[in-house]
N, C-alpha and C positions, 0 to 999 in steps of 0.2 A: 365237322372239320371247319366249315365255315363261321358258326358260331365260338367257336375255338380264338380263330384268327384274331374274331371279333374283337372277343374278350381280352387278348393277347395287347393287340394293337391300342384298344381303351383303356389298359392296363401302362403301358408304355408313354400313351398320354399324359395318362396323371403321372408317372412319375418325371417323369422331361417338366412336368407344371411345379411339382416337388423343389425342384432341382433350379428351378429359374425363380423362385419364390424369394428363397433366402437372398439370393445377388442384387434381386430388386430393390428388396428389401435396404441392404446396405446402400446400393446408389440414392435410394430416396432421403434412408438417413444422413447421407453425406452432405448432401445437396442443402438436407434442413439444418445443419451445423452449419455448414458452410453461411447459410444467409444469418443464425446466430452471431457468429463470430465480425460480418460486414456491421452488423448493429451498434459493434466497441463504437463509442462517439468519440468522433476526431473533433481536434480545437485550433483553428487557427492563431492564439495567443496562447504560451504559458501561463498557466494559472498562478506557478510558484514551483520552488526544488522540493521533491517530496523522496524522503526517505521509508523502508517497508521492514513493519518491526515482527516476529514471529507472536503468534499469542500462546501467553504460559500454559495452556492445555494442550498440547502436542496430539488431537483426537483423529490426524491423518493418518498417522504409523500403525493404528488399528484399522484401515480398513486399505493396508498395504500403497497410500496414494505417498506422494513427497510432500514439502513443504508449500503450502498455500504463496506462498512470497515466490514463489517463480513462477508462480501464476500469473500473479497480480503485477508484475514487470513486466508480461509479456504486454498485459493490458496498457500498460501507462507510455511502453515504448508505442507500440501500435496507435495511440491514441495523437499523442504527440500535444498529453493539455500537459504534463506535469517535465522538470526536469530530474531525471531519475539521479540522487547521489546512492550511492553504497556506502551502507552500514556493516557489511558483510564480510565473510573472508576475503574478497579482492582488495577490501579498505585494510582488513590487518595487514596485508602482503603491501600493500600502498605503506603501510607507518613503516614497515621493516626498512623499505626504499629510505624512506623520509631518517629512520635513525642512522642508517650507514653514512646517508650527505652528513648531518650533525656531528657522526664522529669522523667524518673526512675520508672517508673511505673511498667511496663515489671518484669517476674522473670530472675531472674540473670544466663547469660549465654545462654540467649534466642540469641545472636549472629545478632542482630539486628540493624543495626546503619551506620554513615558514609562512603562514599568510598565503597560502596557494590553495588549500581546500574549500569547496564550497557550503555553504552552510543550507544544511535543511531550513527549510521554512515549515513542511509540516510534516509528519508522522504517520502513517498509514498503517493500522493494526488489522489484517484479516482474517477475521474468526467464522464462527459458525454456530448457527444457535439452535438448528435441532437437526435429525437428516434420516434419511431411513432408507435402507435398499442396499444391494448388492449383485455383484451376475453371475459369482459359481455358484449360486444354490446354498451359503453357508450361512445360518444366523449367526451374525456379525459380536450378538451380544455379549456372551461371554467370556468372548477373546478377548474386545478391546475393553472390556469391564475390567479381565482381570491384570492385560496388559496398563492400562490409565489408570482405574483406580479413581475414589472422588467423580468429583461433578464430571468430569470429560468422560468418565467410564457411564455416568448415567448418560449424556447426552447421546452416546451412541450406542446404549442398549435397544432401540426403538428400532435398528435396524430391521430388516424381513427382507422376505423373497419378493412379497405380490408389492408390495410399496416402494416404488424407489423417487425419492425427491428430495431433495437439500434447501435449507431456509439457511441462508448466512447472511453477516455483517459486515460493513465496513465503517470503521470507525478515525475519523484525521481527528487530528491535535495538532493547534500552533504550539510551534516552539517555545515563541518567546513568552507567550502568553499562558501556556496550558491548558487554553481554551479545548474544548472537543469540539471544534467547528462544524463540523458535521456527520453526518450518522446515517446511514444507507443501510436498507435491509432489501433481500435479493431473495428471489423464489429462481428451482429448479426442479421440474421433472419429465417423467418418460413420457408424459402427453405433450410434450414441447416439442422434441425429436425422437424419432423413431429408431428402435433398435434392431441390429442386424444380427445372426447368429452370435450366441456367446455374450452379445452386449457390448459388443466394442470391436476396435480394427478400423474404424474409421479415420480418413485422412485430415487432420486438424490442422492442417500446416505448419505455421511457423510454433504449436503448442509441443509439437513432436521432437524440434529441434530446439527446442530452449530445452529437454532434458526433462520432459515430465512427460514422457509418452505415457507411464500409467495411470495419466487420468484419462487419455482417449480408449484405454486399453481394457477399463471396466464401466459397468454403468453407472455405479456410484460416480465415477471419477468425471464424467461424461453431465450426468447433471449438476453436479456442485462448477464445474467450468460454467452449464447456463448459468446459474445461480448468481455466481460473482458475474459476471456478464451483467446479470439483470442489478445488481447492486452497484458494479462501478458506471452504469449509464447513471443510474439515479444520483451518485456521489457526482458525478459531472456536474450533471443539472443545478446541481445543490450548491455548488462551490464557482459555479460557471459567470454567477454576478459579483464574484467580489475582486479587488483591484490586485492588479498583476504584481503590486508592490509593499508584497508582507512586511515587508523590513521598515519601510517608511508608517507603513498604518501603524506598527506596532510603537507602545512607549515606550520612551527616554532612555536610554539605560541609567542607571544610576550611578554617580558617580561618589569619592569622596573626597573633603577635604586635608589637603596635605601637608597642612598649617593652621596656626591659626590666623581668621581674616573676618572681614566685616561684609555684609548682604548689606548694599547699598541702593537707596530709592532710581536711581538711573545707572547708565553705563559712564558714570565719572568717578575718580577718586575725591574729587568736591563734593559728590551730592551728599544726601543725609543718610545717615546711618539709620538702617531698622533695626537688625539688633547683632552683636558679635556671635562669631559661629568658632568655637571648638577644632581642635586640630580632629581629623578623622569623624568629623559628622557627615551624614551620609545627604545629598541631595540628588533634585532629581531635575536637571535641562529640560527648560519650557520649549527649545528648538529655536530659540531668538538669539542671535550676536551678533555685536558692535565691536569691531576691532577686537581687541582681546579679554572682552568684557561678554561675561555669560547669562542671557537668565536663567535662573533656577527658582524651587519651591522648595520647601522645607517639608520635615512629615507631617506638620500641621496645615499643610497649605498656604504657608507665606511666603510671598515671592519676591524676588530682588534680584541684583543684580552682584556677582563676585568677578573677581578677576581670573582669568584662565591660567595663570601662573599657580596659581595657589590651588588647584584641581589637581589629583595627583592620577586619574584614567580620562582623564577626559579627550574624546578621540572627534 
């Protein structure tokens, strides 16, 4: 009887140990996301307005997550380097406003209308460049193979049970320039934070309330968050020395001629003529002016000076 008890009582043990396993488990993963998510790098200066564009391989919708771009907002609001415009449905519903003012619909004084948007300075594309894993137990491959189709269907055939970890990208572009200014690639997996029953249920915060709880909600969804985590620290870094002032670094806009008029060796209508310029030639403002006298360069690189009357965008 006594051996009985024993057994009973050591029996009762281990499952009370069973039982407090898995809670732990989740407190601990929380704990290690949680210091994840402290890691987003804050910026005491704006870097520049960055707008966040979807990438043409739509490779989230196979493994049930949302779109990457309400991810990467959470990041850039939290961050506080970049200032977020929208590209997005809130901006169509913004133009719709913007077309009622124009057709006067609007009450008056509503302060609604042209030259009021801000303009990106740079473009934020976030992709993903290989990734593998999942937490019900499903290979992922031939669902989203046969949902995507092409390269997006290959990249996330690699999925599996015992491997879960995501390699993604962040890729900005100047506006005005086209430049790809920088380029951030990001590692994520289940050896970074730990997983609690299921893969997921962990408290993300402010991730839950922006409307993607299904990336806290799998472990797929769980490492591709470290993933970009570890890629927008890196795009910080990357982007963290250059001047707060895209607009001014970038060049000239181009303007044209709206007449025909003469590229003069100074800013007089005395000086000497370099050579006559065509109505509608295209030039390009050096950033220097005298009164209402412009310099400019030509396509070949010859520079003078014209009058600002005779500019027909020049702002």
């Amino acid at each position: 009887m006594r051996k009985f008890l024993a057994t009973a009582a050591s029996a009762c043990l281990v499952s009370s140990s069973l039982l407090v396993t898995p809670a732990f488990s989740q407190s601990s993963a929380s704990r290690k996301m949680d210091q994840k998510q402290s890691e987003i790098p804050t910026c005491g200066r704006k870097i520049g307005s960055l707008a966040i564009r979807e990438p043409d391989t739509r490779w989230w919708e196979g493994l049930g997550l949302e779109s990457p771009e309400a991810l990467l907002k959470v990041f850039v609001m939290k961050s506080g380097c970049f200032t977020l415009v929208d590209r997005g449905k809130a901006f169509e519903m913004a133009q719709q406003e913007r077309a009622l003012a124009a057709g006067g619909t609007l009450q008056g004084g509503a302060n609604v209308g042209g030259g009021q948007v801000r303009a990106a300075d740079y473009i934020l594309v976030p992709d993903i460049a290989s990734k593998n894993g999942n937490s019900g137990g499903t290979n992922f491959g031939a669902l989203a193979g046969g949902l995507l189709g092409g390269f997006a269907g290959a990249i996330v055939s690699n999925i599996n049970v015992s491997s879960k970890t995501a390699d993604v990208v962040l890729t900005v572009t100047n506006v005005r320039t086209s430049e790809q200014q920088a380029i951030a690639q990001g590692h994520g997996s289940k050896t970074d934070v730990g997983f609690g029953v299921g893969g997921g249920g962990f408290g993300l915060g402010g991730f839950g309330a922006a409307g993607i709880s299904n990336y806290q909600n799998t472990a797929i969804g769980q490492v591709v968050i470290l993933a970009y985590i570890d890629a927008y620290t890196r795009l910080v870094g990357e982007m963290g020395g250059l001047s707060t002032d895209a607009r001014a670094d970038a060049p000239a806009q181009a303007v044209t001629l709206a007449r025909p008029g003469m590229m003069r060796a100074s800013a007089d209508e005395k000086s000497k003529v370099l050579k006559p310029l065509e109505a509608g030639v295209i030039l390009y403002p050096t950033g220097n002016k005298e009164g209402m006298w412009v310099e400019v360069a030509d396509e070949v690189g010859n520079k003078g000076w014209v009058s600002q009357l005779s500019i027909a965008n020049y702002k």
